[in-house]
KOLBA-115928 format. One record per residue (C-alpha): x, y, z; residue number from 1. Coordinates in steps of 0.25 Angstrom, whole numbers, plus 2048, in hexadecimal, padded with zeros to 3 digits. Layout:
BEGIN
> px|py|pz|k
> X|Y|Z|NUM
...
***
This chain:
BEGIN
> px|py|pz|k
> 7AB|84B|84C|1
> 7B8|849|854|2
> 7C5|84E|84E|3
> 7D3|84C|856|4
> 7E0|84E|852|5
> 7EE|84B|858|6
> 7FA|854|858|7
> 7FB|85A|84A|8
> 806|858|841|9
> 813|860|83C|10
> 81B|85C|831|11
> 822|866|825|12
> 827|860|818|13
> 824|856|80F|14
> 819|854|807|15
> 80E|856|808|16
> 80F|85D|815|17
> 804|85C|81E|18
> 7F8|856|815|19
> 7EB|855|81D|20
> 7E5|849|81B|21
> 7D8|845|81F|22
> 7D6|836|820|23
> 7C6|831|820|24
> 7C6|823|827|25
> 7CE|81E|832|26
> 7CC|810|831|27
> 7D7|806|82E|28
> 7DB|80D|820|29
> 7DA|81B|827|30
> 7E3|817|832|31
> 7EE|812|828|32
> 7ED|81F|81F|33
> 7F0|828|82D|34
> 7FA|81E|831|35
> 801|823|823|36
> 7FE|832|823|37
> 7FC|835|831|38
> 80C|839|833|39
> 80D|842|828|40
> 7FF|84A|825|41
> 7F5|84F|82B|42
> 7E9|844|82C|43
> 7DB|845|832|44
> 7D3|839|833|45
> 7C2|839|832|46
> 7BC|82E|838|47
> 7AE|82C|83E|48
> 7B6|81E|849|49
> 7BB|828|854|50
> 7C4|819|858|51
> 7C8|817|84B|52
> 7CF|828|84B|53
> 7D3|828|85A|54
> 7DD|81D|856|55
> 7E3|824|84A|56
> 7E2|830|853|57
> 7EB|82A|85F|58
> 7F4|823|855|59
> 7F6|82E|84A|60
> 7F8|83E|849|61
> 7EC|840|840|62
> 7DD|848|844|63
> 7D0|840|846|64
> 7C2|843|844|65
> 7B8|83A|848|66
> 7AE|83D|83D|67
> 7A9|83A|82F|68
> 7B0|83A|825|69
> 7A6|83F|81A|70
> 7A0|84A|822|71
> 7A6|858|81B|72
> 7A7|85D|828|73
> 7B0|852|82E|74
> 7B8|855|822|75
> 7B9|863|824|76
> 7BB|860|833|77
> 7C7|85A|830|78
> 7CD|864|827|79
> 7CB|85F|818|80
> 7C9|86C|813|81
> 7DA|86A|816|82
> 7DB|85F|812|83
> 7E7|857|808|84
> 7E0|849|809|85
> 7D3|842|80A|86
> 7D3|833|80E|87
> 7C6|82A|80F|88
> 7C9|81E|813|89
> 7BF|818|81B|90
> 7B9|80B|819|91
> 7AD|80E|813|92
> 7AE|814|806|93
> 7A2|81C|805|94
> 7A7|823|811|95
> 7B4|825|809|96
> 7AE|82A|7FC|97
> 7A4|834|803|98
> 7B0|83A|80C|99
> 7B8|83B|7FF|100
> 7AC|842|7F9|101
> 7A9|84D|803|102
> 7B9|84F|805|103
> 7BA|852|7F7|104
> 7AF|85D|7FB|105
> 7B7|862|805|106
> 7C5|861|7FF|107
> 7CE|861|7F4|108
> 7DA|857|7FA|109
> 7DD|84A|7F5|110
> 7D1|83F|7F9|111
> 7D5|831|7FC|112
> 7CA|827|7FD|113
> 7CB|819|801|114
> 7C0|80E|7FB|115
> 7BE|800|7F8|116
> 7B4|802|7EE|117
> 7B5|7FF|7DF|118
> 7AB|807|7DB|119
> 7B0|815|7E3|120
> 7BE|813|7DD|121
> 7B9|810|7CF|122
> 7B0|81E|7D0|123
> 7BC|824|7D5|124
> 7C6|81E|7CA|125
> 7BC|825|7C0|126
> 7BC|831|7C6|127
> 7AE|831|7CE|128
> 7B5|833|7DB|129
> 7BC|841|7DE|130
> 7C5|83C|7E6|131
> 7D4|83C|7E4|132
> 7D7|82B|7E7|133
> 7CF|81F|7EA|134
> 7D7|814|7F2|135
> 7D0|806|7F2|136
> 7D7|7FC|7FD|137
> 7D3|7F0|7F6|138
> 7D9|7F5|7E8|139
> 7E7|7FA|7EE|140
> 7E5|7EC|7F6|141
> 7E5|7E5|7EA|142
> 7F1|7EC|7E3|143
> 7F9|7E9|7EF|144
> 7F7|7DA|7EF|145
> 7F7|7DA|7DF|146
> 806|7E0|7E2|147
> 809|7D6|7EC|148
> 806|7CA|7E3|149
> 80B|7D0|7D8|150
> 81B|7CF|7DE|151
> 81B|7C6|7EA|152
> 824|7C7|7F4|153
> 821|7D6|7F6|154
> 81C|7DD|801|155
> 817|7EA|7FC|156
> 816|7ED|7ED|157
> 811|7FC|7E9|158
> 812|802|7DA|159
> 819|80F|7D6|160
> 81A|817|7C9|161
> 80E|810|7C3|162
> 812|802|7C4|163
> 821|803|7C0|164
> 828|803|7CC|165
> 824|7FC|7D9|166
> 828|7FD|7E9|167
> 828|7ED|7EF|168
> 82D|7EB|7FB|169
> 830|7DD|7FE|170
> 836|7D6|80C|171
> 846|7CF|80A|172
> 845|7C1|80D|173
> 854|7B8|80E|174
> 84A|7AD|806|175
> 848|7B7|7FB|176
> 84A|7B3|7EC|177
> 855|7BC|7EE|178
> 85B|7BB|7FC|179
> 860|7CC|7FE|180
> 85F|7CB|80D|181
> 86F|7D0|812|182
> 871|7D8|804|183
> 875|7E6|804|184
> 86C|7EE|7FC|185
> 879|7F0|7F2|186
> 879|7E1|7F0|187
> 86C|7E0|7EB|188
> 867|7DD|7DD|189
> 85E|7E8|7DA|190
> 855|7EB|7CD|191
> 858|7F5|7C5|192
> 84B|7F9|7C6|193
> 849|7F9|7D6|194
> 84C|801|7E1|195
> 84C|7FB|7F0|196
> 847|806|7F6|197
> 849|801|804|198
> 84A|7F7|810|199
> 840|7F7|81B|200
> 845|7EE|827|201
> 83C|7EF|834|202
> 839|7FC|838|203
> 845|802|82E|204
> 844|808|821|205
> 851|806|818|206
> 854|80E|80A|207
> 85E|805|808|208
> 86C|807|803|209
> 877|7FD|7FC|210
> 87B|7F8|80A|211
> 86F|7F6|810|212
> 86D|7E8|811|213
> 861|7DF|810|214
> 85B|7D8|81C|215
> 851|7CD|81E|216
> 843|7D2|81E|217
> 844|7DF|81A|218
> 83C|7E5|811|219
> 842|7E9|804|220
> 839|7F4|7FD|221
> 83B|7F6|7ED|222
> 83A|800|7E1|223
> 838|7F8|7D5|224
> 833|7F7|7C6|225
> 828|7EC|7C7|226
> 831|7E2|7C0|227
> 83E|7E6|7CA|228
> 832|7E3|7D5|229
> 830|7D6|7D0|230
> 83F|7D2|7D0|231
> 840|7D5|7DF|232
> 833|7CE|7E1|233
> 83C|7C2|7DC|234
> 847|7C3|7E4|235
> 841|7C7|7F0|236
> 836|7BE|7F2|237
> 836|7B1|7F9|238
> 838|7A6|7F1|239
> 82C|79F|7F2|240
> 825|7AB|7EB|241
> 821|7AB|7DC|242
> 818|7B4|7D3|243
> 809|7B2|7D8|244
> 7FE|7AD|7CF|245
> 7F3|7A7|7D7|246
> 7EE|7AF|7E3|247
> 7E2|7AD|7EC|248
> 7DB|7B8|7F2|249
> 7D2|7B5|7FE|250
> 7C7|7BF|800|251
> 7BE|7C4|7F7|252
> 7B8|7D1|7FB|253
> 7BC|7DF|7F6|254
> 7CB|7DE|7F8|255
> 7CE|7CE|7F4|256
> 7C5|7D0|7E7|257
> 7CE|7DD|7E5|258
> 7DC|7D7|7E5|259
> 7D5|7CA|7DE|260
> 7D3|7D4|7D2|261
> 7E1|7DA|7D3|262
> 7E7|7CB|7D4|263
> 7DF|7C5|7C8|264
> 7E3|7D1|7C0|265
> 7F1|7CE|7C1|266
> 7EE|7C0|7BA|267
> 7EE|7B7|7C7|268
> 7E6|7AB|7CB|269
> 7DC|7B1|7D6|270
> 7D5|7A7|7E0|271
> 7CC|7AF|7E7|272
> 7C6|7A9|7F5|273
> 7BA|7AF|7FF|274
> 7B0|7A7|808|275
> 7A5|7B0|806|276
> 79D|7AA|7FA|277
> 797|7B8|7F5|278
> 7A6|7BE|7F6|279
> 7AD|7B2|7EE|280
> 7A0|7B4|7E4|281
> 7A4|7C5|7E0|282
> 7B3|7BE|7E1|283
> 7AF|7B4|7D6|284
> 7A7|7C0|7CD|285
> 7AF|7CA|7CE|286
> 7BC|7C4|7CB|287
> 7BC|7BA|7C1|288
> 7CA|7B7|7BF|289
> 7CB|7B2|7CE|290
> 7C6|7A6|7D5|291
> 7BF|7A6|7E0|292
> 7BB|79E|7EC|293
> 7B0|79E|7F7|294
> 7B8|799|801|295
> 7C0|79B|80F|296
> 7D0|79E|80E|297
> 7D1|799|81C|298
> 7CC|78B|816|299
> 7D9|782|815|300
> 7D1|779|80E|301
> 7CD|781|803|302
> 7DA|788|801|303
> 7E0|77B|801|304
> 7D6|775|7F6|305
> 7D8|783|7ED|306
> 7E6|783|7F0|307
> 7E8|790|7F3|308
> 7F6|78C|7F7|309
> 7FA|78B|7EA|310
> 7F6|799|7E7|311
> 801|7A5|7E7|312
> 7FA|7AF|7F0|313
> 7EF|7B1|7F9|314
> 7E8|7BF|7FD|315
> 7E0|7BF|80A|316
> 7D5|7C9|80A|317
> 7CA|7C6|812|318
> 7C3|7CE|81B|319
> 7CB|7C9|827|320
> 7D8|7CB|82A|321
> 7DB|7BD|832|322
> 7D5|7B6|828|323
> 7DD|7BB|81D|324
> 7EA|7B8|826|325
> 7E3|7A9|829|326
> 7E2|7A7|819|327
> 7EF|7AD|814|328
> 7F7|7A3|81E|329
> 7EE|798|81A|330
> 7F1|79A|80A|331
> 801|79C|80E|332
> 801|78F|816|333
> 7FB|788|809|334
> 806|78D|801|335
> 802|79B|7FC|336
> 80D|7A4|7FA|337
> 807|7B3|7FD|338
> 7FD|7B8|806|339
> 7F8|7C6|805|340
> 7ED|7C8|80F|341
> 7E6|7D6|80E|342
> 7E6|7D9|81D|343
> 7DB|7E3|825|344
> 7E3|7E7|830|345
> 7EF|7EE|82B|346
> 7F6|7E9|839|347
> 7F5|7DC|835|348
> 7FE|7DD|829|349
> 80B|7DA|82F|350
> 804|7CF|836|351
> 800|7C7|82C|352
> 80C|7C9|822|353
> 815|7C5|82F|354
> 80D|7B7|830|355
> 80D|7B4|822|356
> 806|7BB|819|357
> 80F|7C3|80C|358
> 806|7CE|80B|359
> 7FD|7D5|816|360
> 7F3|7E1|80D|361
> 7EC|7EB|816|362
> 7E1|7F3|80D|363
> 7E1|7FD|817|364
> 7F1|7FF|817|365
> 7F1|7FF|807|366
> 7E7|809|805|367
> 7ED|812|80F|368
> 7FB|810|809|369
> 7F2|818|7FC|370
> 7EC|822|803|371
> 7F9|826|808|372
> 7FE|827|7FC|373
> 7F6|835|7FA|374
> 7FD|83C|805|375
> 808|83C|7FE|376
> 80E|846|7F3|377
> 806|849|7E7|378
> 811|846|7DF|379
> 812|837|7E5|380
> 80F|82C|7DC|381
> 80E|81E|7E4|382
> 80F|81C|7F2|383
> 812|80D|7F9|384
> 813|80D|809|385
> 81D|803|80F|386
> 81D|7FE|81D|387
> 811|804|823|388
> 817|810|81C|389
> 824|810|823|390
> 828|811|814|391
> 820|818|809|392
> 825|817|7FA|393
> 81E|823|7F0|394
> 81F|827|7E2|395
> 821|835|7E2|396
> 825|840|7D6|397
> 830|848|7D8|398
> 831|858|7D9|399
> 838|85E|7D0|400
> 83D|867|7DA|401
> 842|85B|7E2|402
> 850|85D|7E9|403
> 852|84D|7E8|404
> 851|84E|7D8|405
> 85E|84B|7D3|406
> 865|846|7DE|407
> 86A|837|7DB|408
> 864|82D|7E4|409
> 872|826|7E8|410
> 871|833|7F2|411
> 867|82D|7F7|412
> 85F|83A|7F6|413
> 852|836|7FE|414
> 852|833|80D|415
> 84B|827|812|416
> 846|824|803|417
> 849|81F|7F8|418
> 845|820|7E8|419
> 841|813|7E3|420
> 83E|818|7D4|421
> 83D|823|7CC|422
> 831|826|7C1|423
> 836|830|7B8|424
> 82D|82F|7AB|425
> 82A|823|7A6|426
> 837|81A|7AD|427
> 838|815|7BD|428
> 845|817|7C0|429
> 84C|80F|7CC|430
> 855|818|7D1|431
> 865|816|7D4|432
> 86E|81E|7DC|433
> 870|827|7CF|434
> 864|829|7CC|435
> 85C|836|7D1|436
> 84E|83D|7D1|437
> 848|846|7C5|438
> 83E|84F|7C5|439
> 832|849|7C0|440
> 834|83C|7C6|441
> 82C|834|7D0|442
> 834|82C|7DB|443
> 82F|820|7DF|444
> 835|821|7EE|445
> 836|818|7FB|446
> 837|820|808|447
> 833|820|817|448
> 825|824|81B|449
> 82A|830|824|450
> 832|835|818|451
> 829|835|80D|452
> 824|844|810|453
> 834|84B|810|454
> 835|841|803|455
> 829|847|7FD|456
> 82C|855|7FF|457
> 83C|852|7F9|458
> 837|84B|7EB|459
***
């Protein structure tokens, strides 16, 4: 066993302050979790691939130990009897739920266990499994795309205050519905139940005020009931975008009969398309409301003779990231008007949405973006990452001893942030300059990454 560490950390204030994490798994997942906690806790990382730790080591202030991470003595090497939080999320799901089972031993913190199996998160859903959250990548997967079907237009959807508000971001375009490129923020017509919650342009995150104007491209990020969501969906989507009925999903392992389910159980016409004859045949049995196909999406032919150009969407899948890209330009060319392509390499992301493709979906990323979600305060509700978490939006209760209580938001009482919507009871509100902050509330806010901590400890 090999443990090294960089210069440790020293921060005061916030909460929580200081949380020792230790992550288990430093694979592509694991690399994306430390990217997103390494700046504010304490994070040591177990991993047997001394490569795969000396990278995260050279890159990120966090401790690596070359070891295995369901030995009780690598655990206890690596300080979990000080532990806050206990991530297994390693590829392989045994490994994950024998770590999580021998740190339950050790520990009573928080236990995070990442899996892709049905069964394990059925047995933890029934209480089987004692540990605190199961994260499968292809079910948060399969929300994500069922959210970007579900409005059009949008680049990032996320759910708050169980269902009845919503964070979209979507990007402005002058050939919208509704052209708002060159309008102050004053001139727009805004919902009474919505709350534009901010501006990203490049490298620069706007909370906006009435004179900030609109530019092309930007990224307009929004608070809103689902049917206030909707309306901007309306006006701010292109014009050639309509409500999607027929989708096609191409690839039909884990993940693509995943989001099929998810896509048939929102009353759409599913075409399900796989090469592999034994795939297409659990496909065809396990799904019945779909139709599937044995057959290459690379074949123009057969797209042609299916006419997949007529349908609404495409999702790409497959095991292979080129081949995804190769099928989701084929089916735009033909006259499909989304592609989602569920992308392996989280770098690749930009890559493919800036040659075409609408929506670029790393598992690895998205389940991440959860397990974040776990460092947070208790008393936080929902959590949404934006801009490779440049921006973070939480649901969060408020203390009653909270100096911000009281004071009305057109003080603007919340540096760098923003209250989006206010659950107090059984109503959302979406707040004005003369509303203010009660105890008992929970704040759905929008904030910098680098402020979330000094928010926290101020709510």
């Amino acid at each position: 066993m090999d443990a090294t560490h960089s210069n440790a950390k020293r921060r005061s204030g916030g909460y929580p302050d200081f949380v020792k994490i230790i992550l288990i798994g430093a694979g592509r997942v694991g690399t994306s979790v430390v990217a997103a906690l390494q700046a504010q806790h304490d994070v040591t990382v177990i991993d047997l691939d001394g490569d795969h730790l000396g990278a995260i080591g050279n890159r990120y202030d966090v401790m690596t130990i070359v070891g295995n991470g369901t030995s009780r003595s690598v655990m206890q090497d690596a300080g979990i009897d000080r532990a806050d939080l206990v991530i297994a999320a390693t590829d392989r799901d045994e490994i994950n739920i024998v770590a999580a089972l021998q740190a339950r031993a050790l520990t009573k913190a928080r236990i995070v266990v990442r899996t892709s199996s049905a069964e394990y998160l059925s047995a933890w859903r029934a209480g089987e499994l004692p540990v605190d959250a199961m994260i499968s990548a292809e079910n948060e997967i399969a929300q994500a795309v069922a959210r970007a079907i579900g409005m059009p237009g949008a680049l990032q959807t996320d759910l708050f205050a169980d269902g009845r508000a919503e964070m979209v971001e979507f990007e402005v375009h002058a050939d919208a519905a509704e052209n708002i490129v060159g309008r102050r923020i004053a001139e727009l017509r805004v919902p009474d139940e919505s709350v534009i919650a901010s501006l990203i342009r490049a490298n620069e995150v706007i909370i906006p005020g009435g004179g900030d104007i609109v530019q092309e491209g930007d990224r307009i990020v929004l608070i809103a009931s689902p049917e206030a969501s909707r309306e901007w969906s309306v006006r701010l989507a292109r014009r050639d975008l309509a409500a999607i009925r027929e989708v096609v999903v191409v690839g039909g392992g884990t993940t693509g009969r995943t989001i099929a389910r998810a896509l048939c159980a929102q009353r759409l016409r599913v075409r399900i398309v796989d090469a592999d004859q034994a795939v297409a045949r659990i496909c065809a049995e396990e799904i019945s409301q779909a139709d599937v196909f044995c057959a290459d999406a690379t074949d123009t032919a057969f797209l042609q003779r299916e006419n997949i150009g007529h349908a609404d969407a495409i999702i790409c899948c497959t095991e292979r990231d080129e081949r995804d890209l190769l099928i989701a330009l084929l089916a735009k060319s033909l006259g499909v008007r989304i592609a989602i392509a569920v992308v392996g390499d989280p770098d690749y992301v930009p890559i493919f949405e800036r040659v075409g493709v609408d929506h670029a979906l790393n598992q690895r990323l998205v389940v991440a973006e959860e397990i974040v979600r776990f460092t947070h305060d208790p008393r936080t509700r929902g959590f949404a990452m934006l801009e490779n978490d440049r921006v973070e939006v939480l649901e969060l209760e408020i203390r009653p001893e909270s100096s911000l209580i009281g004071r009305p938001f057109r003080d603007r009482p919340l540096e760098g942030a923003i209250v989006g919507a206010i659950v107090r009871g059984d109503r959302v509100i979406f707040p004005r300059g003369d509303d203010a902050l009660q105890a008992g509330d929970s704040a759905i806010i929008l904030a910098e990454a680098q402020r979330v901590a000094a928010l926290e400890q101020a709510l």
